[in-house]
C-alpha positions in Angstrom: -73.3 32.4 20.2 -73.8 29.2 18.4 -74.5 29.4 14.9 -78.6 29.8 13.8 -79.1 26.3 12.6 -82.8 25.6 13.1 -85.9 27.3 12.6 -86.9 27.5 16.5 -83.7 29.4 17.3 -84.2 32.1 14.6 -88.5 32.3 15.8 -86.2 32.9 19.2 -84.3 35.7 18.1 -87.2 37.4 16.1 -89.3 37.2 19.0 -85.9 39.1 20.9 -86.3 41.6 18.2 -89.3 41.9 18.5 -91.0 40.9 21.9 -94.2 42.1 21.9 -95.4 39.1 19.1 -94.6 36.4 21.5 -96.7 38.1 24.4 -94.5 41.7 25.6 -91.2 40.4 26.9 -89.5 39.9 30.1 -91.3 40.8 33.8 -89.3 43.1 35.8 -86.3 45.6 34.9 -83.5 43.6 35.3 -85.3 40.9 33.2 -85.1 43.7 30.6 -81.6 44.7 30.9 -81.0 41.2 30.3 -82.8 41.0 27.5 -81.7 44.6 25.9 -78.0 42.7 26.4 -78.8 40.0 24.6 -79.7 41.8 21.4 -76.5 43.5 21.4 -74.6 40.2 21.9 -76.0 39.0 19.1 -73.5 38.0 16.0 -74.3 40.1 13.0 -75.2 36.9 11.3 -77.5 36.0 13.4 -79.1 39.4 13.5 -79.8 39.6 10.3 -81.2 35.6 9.5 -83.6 36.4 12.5 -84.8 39.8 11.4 -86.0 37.4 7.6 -88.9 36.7 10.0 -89.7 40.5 10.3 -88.8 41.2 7.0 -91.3 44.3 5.9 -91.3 42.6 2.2 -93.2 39.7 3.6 -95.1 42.6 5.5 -96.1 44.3 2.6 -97.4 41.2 0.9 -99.8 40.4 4.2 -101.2 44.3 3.7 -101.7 43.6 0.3 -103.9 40.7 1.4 -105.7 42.3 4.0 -106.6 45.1 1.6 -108.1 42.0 -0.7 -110.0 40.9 2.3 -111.5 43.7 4.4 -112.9 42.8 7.7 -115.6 44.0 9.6 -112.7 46.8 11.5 -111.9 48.1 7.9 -113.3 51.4 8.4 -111.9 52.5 11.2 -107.9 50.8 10.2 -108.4 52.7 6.3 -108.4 56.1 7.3 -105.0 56.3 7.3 -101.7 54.4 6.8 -98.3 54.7 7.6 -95.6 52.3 6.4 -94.8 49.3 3.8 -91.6 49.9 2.9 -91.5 47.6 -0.4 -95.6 47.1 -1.1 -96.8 46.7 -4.1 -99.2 48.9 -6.5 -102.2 46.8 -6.8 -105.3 47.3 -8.4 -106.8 46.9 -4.2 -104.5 49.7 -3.0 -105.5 51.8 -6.4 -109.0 51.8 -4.8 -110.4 55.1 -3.5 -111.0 54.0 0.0 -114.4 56.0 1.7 -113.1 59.5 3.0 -112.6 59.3 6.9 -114.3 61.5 9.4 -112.4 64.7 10.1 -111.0 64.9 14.1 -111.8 67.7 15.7 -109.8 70.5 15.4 -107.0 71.4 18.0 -108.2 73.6 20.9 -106.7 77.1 20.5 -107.5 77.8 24.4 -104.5 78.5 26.5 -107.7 77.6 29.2 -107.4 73.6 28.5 -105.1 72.4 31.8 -102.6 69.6 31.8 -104.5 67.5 34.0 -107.3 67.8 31.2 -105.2 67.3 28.1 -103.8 64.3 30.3 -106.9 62.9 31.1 -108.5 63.2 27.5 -105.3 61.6 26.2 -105.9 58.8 28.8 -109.6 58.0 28.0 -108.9 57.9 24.2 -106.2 55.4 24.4 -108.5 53.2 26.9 -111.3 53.5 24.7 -113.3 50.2 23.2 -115.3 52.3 20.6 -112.3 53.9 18.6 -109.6 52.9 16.4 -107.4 52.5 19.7 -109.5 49.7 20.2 -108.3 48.1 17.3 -104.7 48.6 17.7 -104.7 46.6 21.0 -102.1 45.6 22.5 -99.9 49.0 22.6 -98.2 51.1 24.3 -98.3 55.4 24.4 -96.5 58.4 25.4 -96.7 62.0 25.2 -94.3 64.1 26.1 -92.0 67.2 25.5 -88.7 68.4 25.6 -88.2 67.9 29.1 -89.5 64.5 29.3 -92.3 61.8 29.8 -95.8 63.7 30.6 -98.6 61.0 30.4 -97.6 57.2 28.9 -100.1 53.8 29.5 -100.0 50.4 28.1 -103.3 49.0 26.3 -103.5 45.1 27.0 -105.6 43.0 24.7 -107.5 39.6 26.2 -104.3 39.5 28.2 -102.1 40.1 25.9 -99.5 43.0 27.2 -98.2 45.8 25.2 -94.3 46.0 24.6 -92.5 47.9 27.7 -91.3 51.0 26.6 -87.2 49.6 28.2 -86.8 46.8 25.6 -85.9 46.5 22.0 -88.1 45.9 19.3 -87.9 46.2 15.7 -89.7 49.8 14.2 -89.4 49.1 10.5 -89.7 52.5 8.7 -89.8 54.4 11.5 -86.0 53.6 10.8 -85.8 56.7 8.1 -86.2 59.5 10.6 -83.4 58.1 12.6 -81.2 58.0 9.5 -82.5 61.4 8.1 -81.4 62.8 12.2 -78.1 60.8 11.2 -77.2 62.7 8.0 -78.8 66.6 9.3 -76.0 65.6 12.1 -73.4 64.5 9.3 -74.1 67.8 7.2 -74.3 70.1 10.9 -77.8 70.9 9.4 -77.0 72.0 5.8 -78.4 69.8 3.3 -76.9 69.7 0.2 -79.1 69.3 -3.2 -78.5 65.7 -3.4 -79.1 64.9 0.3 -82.1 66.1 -0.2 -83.2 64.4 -3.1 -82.0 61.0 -1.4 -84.1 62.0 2.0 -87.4 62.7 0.2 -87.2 59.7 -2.3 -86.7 61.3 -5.6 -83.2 60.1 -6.3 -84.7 57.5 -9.0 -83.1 54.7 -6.4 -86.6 52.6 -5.5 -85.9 49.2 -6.5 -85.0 48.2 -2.7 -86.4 44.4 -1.6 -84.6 43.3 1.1 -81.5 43.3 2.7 -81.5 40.6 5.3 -78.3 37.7 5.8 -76.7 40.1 4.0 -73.1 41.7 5.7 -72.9 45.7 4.8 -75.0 48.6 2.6 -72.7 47.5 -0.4 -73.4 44.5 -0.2 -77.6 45.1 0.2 -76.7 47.3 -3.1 -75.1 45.0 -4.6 -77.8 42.3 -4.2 -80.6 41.7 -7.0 -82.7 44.9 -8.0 -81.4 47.0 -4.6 -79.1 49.2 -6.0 -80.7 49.7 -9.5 -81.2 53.5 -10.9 -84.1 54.1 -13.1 -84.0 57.5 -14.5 -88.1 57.9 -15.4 -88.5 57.8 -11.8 -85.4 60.8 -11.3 -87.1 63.8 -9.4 -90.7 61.8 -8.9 -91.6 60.5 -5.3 -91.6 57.0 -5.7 -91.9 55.5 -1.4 -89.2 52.8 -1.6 -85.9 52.2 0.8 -83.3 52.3 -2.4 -83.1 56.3 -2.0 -81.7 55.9 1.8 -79.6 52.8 1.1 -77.9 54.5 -2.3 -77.4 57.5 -0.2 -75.7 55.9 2.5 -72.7 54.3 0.8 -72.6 57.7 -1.2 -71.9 59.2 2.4 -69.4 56.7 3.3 -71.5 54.0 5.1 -71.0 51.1 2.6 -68.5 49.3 4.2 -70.1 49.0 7.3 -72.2 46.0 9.3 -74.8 46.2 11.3 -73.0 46.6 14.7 -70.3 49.0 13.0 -73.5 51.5 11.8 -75.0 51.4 15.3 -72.0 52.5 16.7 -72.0 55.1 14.2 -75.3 56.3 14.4 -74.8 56.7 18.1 -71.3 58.9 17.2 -74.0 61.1 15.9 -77.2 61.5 17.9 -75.5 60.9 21.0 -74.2 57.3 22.6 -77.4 57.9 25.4 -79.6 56.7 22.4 -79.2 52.7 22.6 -80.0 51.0 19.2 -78.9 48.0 16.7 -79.8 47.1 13.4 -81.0 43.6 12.6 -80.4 44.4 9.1 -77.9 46.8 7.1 -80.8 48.7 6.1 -81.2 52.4 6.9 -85.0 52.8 5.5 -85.9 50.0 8.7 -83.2 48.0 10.1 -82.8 49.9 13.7 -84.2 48.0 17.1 -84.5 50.6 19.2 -86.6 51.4 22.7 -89.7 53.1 23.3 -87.6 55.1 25.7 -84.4 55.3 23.5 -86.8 56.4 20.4 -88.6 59.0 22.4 -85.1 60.7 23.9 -84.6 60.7 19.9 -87.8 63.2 20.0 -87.2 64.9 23.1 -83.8 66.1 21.8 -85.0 67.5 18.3 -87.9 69.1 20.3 -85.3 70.8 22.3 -82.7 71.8 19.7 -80.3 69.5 20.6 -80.5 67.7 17.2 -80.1 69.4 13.7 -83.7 67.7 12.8 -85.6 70.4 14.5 -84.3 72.8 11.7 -85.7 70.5 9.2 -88.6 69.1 10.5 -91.2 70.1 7.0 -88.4 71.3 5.3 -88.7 71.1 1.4 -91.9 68.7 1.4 -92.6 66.9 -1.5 -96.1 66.0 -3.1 -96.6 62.4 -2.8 -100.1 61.3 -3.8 -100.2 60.5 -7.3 -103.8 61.4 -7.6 -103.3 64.5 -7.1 -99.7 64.9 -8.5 -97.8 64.6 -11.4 -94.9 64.5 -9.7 -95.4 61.2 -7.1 -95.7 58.0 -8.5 -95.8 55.7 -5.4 -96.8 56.7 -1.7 -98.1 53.6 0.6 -101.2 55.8 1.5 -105.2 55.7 0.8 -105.1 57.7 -2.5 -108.2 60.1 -0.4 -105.5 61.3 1.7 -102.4 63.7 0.7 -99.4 63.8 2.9 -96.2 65.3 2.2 -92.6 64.0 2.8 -89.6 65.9 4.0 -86.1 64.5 5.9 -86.5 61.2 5.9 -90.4 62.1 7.5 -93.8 62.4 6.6 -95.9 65.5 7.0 -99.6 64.6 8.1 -100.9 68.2 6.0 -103.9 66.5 4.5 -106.7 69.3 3.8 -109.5 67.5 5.8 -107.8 65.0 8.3 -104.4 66.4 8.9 -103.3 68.3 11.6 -99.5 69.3 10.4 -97.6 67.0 12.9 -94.4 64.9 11.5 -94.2 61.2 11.5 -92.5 58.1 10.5 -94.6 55.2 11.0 -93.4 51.4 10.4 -94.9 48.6 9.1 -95.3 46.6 12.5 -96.9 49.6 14.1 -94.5 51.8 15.5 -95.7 55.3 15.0 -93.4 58.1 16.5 -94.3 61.9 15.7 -94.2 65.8 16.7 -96.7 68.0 16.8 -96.7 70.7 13.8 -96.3 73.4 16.8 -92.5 71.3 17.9 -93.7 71.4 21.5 -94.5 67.7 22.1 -94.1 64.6 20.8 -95.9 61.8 21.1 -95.4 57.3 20.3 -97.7 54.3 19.7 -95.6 51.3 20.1 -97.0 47.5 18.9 -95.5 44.7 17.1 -98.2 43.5 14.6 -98.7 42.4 10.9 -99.7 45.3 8.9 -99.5 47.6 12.0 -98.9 50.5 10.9 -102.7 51.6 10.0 -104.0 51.1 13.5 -101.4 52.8 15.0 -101.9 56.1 13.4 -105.3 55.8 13.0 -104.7 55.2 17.0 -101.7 57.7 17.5 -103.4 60.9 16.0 -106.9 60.2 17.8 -104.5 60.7 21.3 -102.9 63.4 19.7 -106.1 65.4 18.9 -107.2 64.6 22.6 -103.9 66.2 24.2 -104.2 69.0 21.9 -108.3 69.6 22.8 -108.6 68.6 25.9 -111.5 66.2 25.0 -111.6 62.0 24.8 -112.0 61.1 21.1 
């Protein structure tokens, strides 16, 4: 490749990375192979000056300044949010945003078919009077341990949704593939420290960015990344320091971006294609719709030490309602929890118990809290993440109850 000397080429190569922002890719599969090739071809350099355009710092900033400047879809994108993996405490996000409207509860029937959990699931998505409406262009899948069962892409004014066969960059839904990484490094025994690390009470949370830069140690090394700060030892503080720290503590620190792919797949299996645009375990991977969701399908099925740890050891994370969390990129009127490199969606009145990761361009993977099916909204968009939960779990309650939301 020639060296990334103008502007244009590096817009090029962020719009590779993430294809849905310039319109949803390539027509065809073999258009997508082509373009799934050309991300891995990429020179690490290169990589990581493109993913600086996808940076979830400059994401962060932009969520900051939509929470200044509500529009008139604020209600239905602040009931719930899901990633911004270096925002800001400001005195917007300290507001205490209007409680949202509690979904349904899950059917308990064993009378609600397939064809109408199916069918429910597909309305909701297709719906122009919920928050799915809002989260336009995107694409969705539920499934289970054996597979695909229902999936549909959501176009917007002619605008496609990213096909689930190509590469796009998922942000913080990056820490569930790294938390899968290390229950795979430790054959499912956590020690102490792991765990500390995984649910971001190590004190490390200081993280900006590590784009242009070669290896973990070197993203340490770089400003404020790898600094320690003891007041913030054994307190939830939501920051990408913990996983970086922990990585080079687990032998990672050396490596590039292509050399921790290939080591990732050493781990979860080489049949899950990814790359990293950025040494950066809390959301470097570009990964797949399909790639992501074989991810799910094999902790659903036991074939991944996650499924052991999937809620394990949660940690409070709200700091209005804990001493013990100082920092969690949530609506302070809603109280997750966060295990292995996961979130728990256990809220009291909206929460149905399922696990998650979402990332700031709105990627939302997650399993249901029964670890029978799994389910994705895929999007690349500024400050994504919020629609796409507030999106994803609307599906999700439909599957579950048999009824359109």
């Amino acid at each position: 490749m020639h060296p990334v000397n103008t502007s244009r080429h590096l817009v090029a190569l962020a719009c590779l990375l993430a294809l849905a922002a310039c319109g949803g890719g390539s027509d065809g599969d073999d258009a997508a192979a082509a373009d799934a090739a050309a991300v891995d071809a990429l020179a690490d350099s290169e990589l990581a000056a493109a993913s600086a355009l996808l940076d979830t710092r400059s994401d962060a900033l932009a969520w900051d300044a939509a929470d200044a400047a509500p529009d008139a879809d604020a209600d239905a994108d602040t009931q719930a949010s899901g990633d911004a993996a270096a925002a800001r405490v400001t005195a917007a996000a300290l507001r205490r945003p209007k409680a949202p409207a509690a979904p349904p509860p899950p059917a308990t029937s064993a009378t609600v078919s397939d064809a109408e959990r199916i069918a429910a699931a597909k309305a909701t998505a297709a719906s122009t009077r919920n928050a799915c409406a809002q989260a336009r262009p995107f694409y969705w899948e539920i499934g289970n341990a054996a597979g695909r069962q229902v999936s549909g892409s959501v176009a917007d004014a002619g605008t496609t949704a990213p096909k689930s066969t190509l590469p796009i960059s998922i942000a913080s839904a990056s820490k569930w593939l790294y938390g899968g990484y290390v229950a795979q490094l430790r054959a499912g025994a956590l020690t102490a420290s792991d765990r500390k690390f995984l649910s971001m009470t190590s004190g490390y949370a200081s993280l900006g960015s590590c784009s242009g830069l070669a290896s973990v140690d070197a993203c340490l090394a770089s400003g404020s990344n790898g600094v320690y700060t003891p007041a913030y030892d054994g307190l939830f503080k939501y920051d990408g320091g913990h996983m970086e720290k922990h990585a080079s503590l687990v032998g990672l620190g050396a490596l590039t971006t292509k050399a921790l792919a290939t080591e990732f797949k050493a781990r979860l299996g080489s049949d899950i294609a990814l790359s990293f645009s950025q040494p950066l375990m809390a959301g470097g991977a570009v990964i797949s719709t399909d790639a992501y969701a074989l991810f799910l399908r094999k902790i659903l099925g036991g074939k991944l030490q996650m499924k052991s740890l999937l809620g394990s050891g949660p940690v409070c994370t709200n700091p209005a309602t804990c001493a013990s969390a100082v920092y969690a990129p949530l609506p302070l009127s809603e109280s997750w929890h966060y295990s292995v490199g996961h979130w728990v969606e256990d809220d009291p009145k909206v929460g149905d118990g399922a696990f998650s990761s979402p990332g700031a361009f709105g990627f939302y993977p997650w399993i249901d809290a029964t670890k029978t099916r799994y389910g994705i909204v895929a999007r690349v968009a500024p400050n994504g993440a919020l629609g796409s939960v507030n999106c994803g779990r609307l599906i999700r309650s439909a599957w579950a109850s048999g009824v359109a939301q």
